[in-house]
C-alpha positions in Angstrom: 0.0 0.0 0.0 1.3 3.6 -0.7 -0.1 6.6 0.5 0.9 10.4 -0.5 -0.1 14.0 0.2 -0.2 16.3 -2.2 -0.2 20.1 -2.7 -1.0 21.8 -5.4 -0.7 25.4 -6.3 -2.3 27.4 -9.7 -3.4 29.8 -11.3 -6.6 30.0 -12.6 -5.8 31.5 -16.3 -8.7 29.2 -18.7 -12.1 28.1 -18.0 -12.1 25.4 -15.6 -16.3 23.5 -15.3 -17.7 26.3 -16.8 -16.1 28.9 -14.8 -14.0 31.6 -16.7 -10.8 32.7 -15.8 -10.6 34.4 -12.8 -6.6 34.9 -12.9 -6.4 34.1 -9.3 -4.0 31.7 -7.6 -5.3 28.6 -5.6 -3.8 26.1 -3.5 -5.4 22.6 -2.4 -4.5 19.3 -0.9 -5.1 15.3 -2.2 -4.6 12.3 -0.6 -3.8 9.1 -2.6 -4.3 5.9 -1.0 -3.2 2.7 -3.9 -2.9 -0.6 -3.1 -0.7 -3.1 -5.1 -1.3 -6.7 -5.8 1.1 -9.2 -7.6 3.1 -6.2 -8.6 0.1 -4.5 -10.2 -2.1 -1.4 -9.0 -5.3 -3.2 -7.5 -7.4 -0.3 -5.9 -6.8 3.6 -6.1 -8.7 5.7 -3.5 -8.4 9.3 -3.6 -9.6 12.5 -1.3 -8.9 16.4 -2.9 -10.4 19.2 -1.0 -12.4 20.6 -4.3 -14.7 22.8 -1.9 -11.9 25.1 -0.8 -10.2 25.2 -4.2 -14.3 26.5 -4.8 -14.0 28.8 -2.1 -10.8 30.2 -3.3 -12.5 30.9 -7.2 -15.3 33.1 -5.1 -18.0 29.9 -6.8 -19.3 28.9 -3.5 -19.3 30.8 -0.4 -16.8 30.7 2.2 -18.1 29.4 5.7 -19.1 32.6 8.3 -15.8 33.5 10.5 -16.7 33.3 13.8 
């Protein structure tokens, strides 16, 4: 089994799911879990925070500071 953490860091300069450029930069985080059997990849789970990259592009609302 191998497991990595990733950060990634962007900016956003062409239409990404319909949004248009924004030209802001974004950072966020994935988690890759794989597991190898007889040498070959068997199962691939995978976690990325896509709500706070969201957040970042202004497409959904950042929680209330409280």
């Amino acid at each position: 089994m191998v497991v990595d953490y990733m950060r990634v860091e962007a900016t956003h300069t062409g239409p990404f799911m319909g949004i248009p450029p924004t030209r802001k930069r974004l950072s966020w985080t994935f988690i890759d879990i794989l597991r190898y059997a007889d040498g070959k990849l068997v199962e691939h789970w995978n976690e990325s925070d896509l709500l706070g990259m969201m957040q970042q592009l202004g497409v959904v609302p950042a929680p209330p500071q409280g």
